[in-house]
N, C-alpha and C positions, 0 to 999 in steps of 0.2 A: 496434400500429403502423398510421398510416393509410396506405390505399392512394395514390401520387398518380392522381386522377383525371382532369388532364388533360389532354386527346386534341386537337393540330393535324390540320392537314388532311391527309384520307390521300393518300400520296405518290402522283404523277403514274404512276410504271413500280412499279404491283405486279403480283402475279398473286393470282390468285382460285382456290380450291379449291369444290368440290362442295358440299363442305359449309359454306361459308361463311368460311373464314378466308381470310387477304388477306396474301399474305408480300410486303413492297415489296424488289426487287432490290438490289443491293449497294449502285450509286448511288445510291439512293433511301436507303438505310440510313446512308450517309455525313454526309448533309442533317439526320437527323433529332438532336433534344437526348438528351445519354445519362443512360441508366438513371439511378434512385438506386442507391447501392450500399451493404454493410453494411460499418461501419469497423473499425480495429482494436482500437478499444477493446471491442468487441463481438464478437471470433472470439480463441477460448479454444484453448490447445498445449495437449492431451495425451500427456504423455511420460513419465510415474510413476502411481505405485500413487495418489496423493490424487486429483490432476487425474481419474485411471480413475474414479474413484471416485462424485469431484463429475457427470462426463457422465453416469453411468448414472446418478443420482439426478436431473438435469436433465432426461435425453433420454427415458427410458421410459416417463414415462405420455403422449410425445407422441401425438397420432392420426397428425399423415402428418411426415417429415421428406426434406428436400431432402438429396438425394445426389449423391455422387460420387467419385473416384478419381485419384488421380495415382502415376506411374513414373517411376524415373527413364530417360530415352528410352537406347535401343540407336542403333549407329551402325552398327556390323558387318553385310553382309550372315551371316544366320545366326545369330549371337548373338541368343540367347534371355535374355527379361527376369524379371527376379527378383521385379516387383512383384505388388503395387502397393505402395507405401513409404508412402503415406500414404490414409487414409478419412477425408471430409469428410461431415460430415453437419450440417444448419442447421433452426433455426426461423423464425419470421420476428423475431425478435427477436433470435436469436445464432446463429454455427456455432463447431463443435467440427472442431478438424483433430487428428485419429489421427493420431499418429506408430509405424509397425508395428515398429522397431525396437525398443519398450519391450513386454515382456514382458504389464505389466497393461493397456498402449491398445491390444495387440491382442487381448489377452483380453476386453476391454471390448466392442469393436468389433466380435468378432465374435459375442460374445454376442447385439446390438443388432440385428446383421447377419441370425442365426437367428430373430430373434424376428417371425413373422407378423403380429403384434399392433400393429405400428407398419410403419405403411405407408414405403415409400420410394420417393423418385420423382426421376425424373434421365433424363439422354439419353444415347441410345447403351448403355446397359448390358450387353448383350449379352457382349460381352467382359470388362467388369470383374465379370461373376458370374463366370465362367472360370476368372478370377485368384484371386479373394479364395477360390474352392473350392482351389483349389493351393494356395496362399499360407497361410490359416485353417484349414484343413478344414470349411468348414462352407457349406451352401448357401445363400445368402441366398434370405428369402422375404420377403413382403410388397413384393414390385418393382413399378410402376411405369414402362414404359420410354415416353418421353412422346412418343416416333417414333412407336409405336404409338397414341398417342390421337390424335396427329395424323395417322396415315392411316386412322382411324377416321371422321375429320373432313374428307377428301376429298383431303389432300395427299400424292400418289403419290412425291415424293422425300424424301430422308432429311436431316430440318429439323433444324438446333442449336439454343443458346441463343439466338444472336445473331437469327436470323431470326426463332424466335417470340418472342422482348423486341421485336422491331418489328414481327411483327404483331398482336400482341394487347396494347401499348401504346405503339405510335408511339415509342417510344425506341431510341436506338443502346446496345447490349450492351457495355462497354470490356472488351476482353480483349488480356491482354499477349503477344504470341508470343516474347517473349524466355524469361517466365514460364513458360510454356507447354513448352518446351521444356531448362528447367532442372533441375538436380540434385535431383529430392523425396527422395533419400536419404541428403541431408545430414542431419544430426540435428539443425542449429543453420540452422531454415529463414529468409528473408528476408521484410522484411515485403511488398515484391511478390512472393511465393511464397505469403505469407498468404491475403492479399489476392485473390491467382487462385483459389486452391483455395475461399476461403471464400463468394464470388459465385459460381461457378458451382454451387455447391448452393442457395444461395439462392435466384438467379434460377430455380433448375429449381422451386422452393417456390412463387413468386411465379405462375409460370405453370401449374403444376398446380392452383392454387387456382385463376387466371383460366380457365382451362377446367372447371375445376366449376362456376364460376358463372355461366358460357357455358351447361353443360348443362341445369342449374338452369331458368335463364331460357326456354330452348327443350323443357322437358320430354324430353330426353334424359339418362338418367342408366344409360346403358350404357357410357358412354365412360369410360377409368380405372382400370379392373379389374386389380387387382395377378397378376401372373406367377406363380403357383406351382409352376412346374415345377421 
């Protein structure tokens, strides 16, 4: 898939980090044209024993795949969550959404999840290894948490998607907060449920790659180091 490679002028109100990344403010984010995104004909439901099947024959000999996590959200002060209901996991070509209700996508998933061998990289993960250890039984290795390359990279606050898609491609990130905040444990997900779940792995793909070839370029190749704890 080609990257788009190009870059309008950088917004007027960014801020600069130490290390050279450049996150433009929210206004500045507003301005800018968005992202490409991956469609649906291209993000596969895991929910049976074949579908299981086909992703681990798909996903395993990846080197790095885009991750991430969705719950269906608690309301209750107190109330404790049962997730995560779904695991997304993307190449740059296609993402696979785990549905954890089916016996063989979580079996599949957490298989993929244990496996060191295949990098995973996504934001914020901290708490979705948490989950998926409750949830699976099994610790995800081979992580990635891309906060951390980014304060590797000089940026002392805790960046999402949407800020580094605009600072390391001048694009607005579309994320739905209706989506966002919807039932992922439904079994019969929407395709803006897809859609959410299957870009925010993606884009975490897209940017893990652009900071390697950030490092790359700059002879730094510290930054990226998978979590094994």
């Amino acid at each position: 898939m080609l990257m788009n490679t190009h870059r309008p002028a950088k917004p007027a109100a960014a801020h600069a980090a130490p290390g050279g990344v450049v996150t433009p403010d929210k206004d500045a984010i507003a301005l800018l044209e968005p992202f490409e995104r991956i469609g649906l004909a291209r993000i596969h439901v895991v929910a049976d024993a074949p579908a299981a099947a086909a992703a681990l024959q798909g996903l395993r000999a990846e080197p790095v795949l885009g991750f991430d996590t969705e719950s269906r959200p608690t309301f209750h002060k107190g109330e404790a969550s049962d997730g995560p209901h779904i695991v997304q996991l993307a190449t740059l070509e296609r993402a696979w959404i785990f549905q954890l209700h089916d016996p063989a996508s979580r079996t599949a998933a957490a298989s993929l999840l244990a496996d060191g061998r295949v990098l995973k990289v996504g934001f914020g993960l901290g708490d979705d290894r948490k989950r998926i250890a409750s949830k699976l039984g099994v610790d995800a290795q081979g992580v990635i948490d891309l906060n951390a390359v980014f304060r590797q990279q000089g940026y002392r606050k805790e960046i999402g998607v949407r800020a580094a898609v605009a600072a390391l491609f001048q694009r607005r990130f579309l994320k739905s907060g209706k989506a966002a905040t919807s039932n992922w444990a439904n079994q019969s997900l929407t395709d803006a449920q897809l859609l959410y779940a299957a870009n925010d792995a993606w884009a975490a793909l897209r940017v893990h790659l652009a900071l390697a070839g950030l490092a790359a370029a700059t002879g730094d190749d510290d930054g990226g180091r998978a979590d094994t704890r």
